[in-house]
N, C-alpha and C positions, 0 to 999 in steps of 0.2 A: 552685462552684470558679471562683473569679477568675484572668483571664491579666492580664498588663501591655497596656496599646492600644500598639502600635506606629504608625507613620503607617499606614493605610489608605487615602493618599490614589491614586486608581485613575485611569490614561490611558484616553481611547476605545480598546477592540482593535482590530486589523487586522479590518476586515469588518465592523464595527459594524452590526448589522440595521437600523438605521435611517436609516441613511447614504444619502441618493439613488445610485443608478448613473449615470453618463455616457450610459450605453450603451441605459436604458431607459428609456420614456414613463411620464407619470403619477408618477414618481418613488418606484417600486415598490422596496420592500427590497432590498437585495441579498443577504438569505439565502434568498429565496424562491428564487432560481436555484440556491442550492448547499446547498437544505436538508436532504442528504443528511449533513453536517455537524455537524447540531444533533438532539439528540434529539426525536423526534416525540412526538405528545400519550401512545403506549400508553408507551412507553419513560418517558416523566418519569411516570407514574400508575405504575409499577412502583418508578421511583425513588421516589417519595413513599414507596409500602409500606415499601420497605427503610429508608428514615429512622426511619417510623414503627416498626419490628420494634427496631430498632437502639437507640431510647430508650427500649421495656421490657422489653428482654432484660438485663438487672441486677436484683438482688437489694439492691444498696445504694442506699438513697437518695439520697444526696448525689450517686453518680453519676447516677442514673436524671434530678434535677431540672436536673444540668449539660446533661444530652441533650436533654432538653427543651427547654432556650434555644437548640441548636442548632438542634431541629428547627423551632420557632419560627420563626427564621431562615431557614432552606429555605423554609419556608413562605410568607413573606412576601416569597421572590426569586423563587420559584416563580410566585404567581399575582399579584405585582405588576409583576413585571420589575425590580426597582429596583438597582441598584448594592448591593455588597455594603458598601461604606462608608456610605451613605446608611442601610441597616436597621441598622448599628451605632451610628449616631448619633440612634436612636429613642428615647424614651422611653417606655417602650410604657405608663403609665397617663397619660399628659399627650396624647399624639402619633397614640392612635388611640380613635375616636366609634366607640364600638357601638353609638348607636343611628342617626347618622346614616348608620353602615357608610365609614365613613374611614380614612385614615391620610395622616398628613402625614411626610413624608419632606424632611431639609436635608440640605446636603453637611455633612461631618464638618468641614473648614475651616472653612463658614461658617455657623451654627447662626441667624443675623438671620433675621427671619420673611419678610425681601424675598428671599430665596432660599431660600424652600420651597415644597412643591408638595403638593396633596391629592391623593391617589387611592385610587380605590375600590375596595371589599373589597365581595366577592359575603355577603350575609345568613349562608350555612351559616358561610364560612369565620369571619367577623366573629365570629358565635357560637361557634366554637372557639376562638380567640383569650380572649373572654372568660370561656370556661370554665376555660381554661389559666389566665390572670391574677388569677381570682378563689379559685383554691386557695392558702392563706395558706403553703404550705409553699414552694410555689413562688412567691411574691408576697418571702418573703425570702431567696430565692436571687438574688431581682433587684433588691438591695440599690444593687449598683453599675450598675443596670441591663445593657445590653446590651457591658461593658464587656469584650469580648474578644477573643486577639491573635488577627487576622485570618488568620497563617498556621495556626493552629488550626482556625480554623472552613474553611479551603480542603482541608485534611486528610482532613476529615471527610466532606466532601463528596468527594475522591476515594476514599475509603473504601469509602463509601454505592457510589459509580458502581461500583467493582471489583466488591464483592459483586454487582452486578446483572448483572455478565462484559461492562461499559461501560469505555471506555477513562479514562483521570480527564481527560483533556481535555475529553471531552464533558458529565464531572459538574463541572465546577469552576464558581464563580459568573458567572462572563461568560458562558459558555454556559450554563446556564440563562438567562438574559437573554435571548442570542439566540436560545434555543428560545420561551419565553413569546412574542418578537416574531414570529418565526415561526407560533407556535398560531395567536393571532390573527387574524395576517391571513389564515390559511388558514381560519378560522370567519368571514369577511368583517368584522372589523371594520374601518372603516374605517381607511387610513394616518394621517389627521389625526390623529386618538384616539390610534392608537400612538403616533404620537409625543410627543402632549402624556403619555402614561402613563408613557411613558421617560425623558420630564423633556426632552424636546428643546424649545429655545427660539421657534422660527419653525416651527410646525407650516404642512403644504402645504396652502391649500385649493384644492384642483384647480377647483372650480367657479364660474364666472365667473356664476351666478343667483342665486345666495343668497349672504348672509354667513353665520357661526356664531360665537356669542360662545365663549371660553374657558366660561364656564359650561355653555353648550347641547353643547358637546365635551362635557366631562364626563357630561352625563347619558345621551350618546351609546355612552360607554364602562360607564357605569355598569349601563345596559341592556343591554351583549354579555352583561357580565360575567353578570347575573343570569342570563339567557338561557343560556349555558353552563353555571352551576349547575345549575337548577332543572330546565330543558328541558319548562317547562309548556303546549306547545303543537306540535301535527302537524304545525304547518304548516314545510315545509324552508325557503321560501325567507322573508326578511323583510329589508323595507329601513325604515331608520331615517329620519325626514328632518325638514325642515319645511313646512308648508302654504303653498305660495304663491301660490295662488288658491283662490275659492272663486265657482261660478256656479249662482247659487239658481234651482232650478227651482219647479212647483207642488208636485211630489208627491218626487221627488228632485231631488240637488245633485251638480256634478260639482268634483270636485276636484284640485288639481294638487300635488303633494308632491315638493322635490326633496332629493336626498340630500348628502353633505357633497362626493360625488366627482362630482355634476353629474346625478346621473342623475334623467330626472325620469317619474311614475309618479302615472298617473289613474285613480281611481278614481271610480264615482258609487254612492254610497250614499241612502238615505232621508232627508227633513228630519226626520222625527224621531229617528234616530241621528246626525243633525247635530246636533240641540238638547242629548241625553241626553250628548253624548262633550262638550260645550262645544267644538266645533270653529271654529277662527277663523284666519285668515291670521297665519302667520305663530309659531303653537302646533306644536311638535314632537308627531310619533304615528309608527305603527310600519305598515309597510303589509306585509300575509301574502297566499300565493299558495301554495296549495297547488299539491304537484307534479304529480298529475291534471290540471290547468288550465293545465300549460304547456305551449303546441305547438308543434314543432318544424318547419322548414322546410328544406329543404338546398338553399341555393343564395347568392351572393354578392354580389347587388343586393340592396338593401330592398324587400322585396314590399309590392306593392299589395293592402293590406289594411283592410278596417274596423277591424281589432284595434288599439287607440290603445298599448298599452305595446308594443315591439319591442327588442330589446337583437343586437346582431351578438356573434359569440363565433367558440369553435370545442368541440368536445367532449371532455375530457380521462378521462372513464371512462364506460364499457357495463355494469352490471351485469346478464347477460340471465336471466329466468325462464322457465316454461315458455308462459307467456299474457303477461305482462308486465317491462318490460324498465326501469331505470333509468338515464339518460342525466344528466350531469352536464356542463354547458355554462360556460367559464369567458368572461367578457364582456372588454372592453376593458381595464377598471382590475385586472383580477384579481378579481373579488368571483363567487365560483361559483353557476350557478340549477340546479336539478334539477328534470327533466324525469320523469313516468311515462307511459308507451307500450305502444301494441302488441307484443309480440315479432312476430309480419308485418311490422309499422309498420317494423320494424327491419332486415327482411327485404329490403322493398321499396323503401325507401330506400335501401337498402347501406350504411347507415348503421355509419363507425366511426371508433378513435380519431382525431384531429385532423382530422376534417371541420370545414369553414365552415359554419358553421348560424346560422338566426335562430330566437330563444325568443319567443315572443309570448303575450300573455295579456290576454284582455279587459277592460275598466274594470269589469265588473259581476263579474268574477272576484277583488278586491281587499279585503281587511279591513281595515278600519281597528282599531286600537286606541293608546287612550293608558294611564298611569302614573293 
């Protein structure tokens, strides 16, 4: 079922998540401060259900494949962020690579290829997508491809939000925007990446040691993303970076890795997992810290320590057990470490919310892995 396109073309909202604040350093979202605003990760995973309930709860075809394209749609604002004008100006068999896990997004205005942007689709998702696309009943319902009146599909999504007993301000396409920007950076991806995933023009690179091409963003984001998918690894904490030194020992190598927000983080592994990972100055890898391995300090000077990684924070949650306790330390740029602890540990430190603490963790405590 075809609507007419009206303009879709869409101003920044008041609050735009990606907007720097005035007010804060590092040039930190300004939904993070009022992300009581935007639906959290449980709430948009409920949303999703209810889209998905909503498109096969019909008995008529023609309806069930309209639903489809809407829920399509969700999907693609859901876990890309993208403007809801931007996924109406998709082509979805030209516009998105299932095997390279893509989708290129233009403004509805300007459909030139000098204003569009790639961004990545996590593997599961990508593969639904192309299951969707390759059913031929639904391959000619998208005739006119994604040609529909945008107050339609804004509808539908306050619809979806009510059924969930959500206000429709919080389901409409902007906010999901600024929920996805939000998820994000609460799963530390980095702000640069958010932004370039947003389509923002001048992404921030806070850190004055490295560069990062527009490419090595991408694969920076592309890596959350999977990472949020898949979640094929224990380990809580992990920073993204690139190698910016490398000093060869006999039997191990120490290595310096800094991330896109400055932060930098040594590890020393073996020359023969230097030789086997192809590690080289200057090659992006992922550095994992299990949260066993992170020890916690409570005091407000930099302690004198052999521990070469040290991050200053303060504690924003205590989860306590009966032996052990989970501590969750948020550092300078917002990017959260978690910590596992004695419940004593916890005891005896007095340790609680918004305490100043240092997270420290050994070089020999560090994983490396690459793609």
């Amino acid at each position: 079922m075809n609507y007419p396109k009206n303009d879709s073309s869409e101003k920044r909202p008041p609050g735009d998540p990606l907007m720097p604040s005035k007010s804060t350093n590092h040039g930190r979202i300004v939904a993070v401060k009022d992300e009581t605003q935007c639906l959290g990760t449980a709430q948009l995973s409920r949303l999703e259900q209810s889209f998905r309930e909503w498109a096969d709860d019909t008995s008529r075809m023609d309806v069930r494949l309209s639903r489809r394209r809407i829920l399509l749609i969700f999907l693609l604002i859901r876990y890309t962020g993208a403007k809801l004008n931007e996924v109406l100006a998709v082509d979805p068999y030209n516009d998105i690579d299932h095997e390279g896990h893509w989708v290129v997004f233009r403004s509805a205005e300007n459909l030139t290829e000098g204003n569009s942007r790639k961004v990545p689709l996590s593997e599961a998702l990508s593969d639904e997508i192309k299951s969707m696309l390759d059913d031929s009943e639904f391959k000619d319902s998208l005739q006119n491809m994604f040609n529909v009146d945008p107050g339609f599909v804004r509808r539908k999504f306050y619809d979806c939000a009510n059924a969930c007993g959500f206000s429709k301000q919080l389901g409409g396409p902007e906010m999901i925007r600024k929920a996805r920007a939000v998820e994000l950076m609460q799963n530390n991806m980095p702000l640069p990446a958010v932004q370039m995933l947003l389509g923002h023009s001048t992404p921030n690179l806070t850190s004055s040691y490295v560069s990062f091409s527009e490419d090595e963003i991408q694969q920076v984001t592309k890596y959350f993303m999977e990472k949020e998918s898949s979640q094929k690894t224990s380990a809580r904490n992990s920073f993204f970076g690139k190698i910016q030194s490398i000093q060869f020992g006999d039997i191990q190598s120490r290595l310096e890795l800094t991330t896109i927000e400055g932060h930098q983080i040594t590890a020393v592994i073996t020359n023969d997992s230097l030789r086997r990972l192809a590690l080289k100055e200057g090659k992006l890898a992922t550095a994992e810290v299990k949260a066993p391995w992170v020890i916690l300090q409570k005091m407000t000077e930099e302690p004198e320590s052999s521990v070469e990684n040290r991050f200053n924070g303060f504690i924003t949650r205590i989860n306590k057990g009966k032996v052990n306790s989970e501590c969750v330390v948020r550092i300078s740029d917002g990017t959260e470490l978690c910590s596992i602890v004695s419940t004593e540990s916890i005891r005896h430190l007095k340790l609680k919310e918004g305490d100043k603490v240092w997270a420290l963790f050994n070089c020999f405590s560090v994983v490396l892995h690459v793609d």
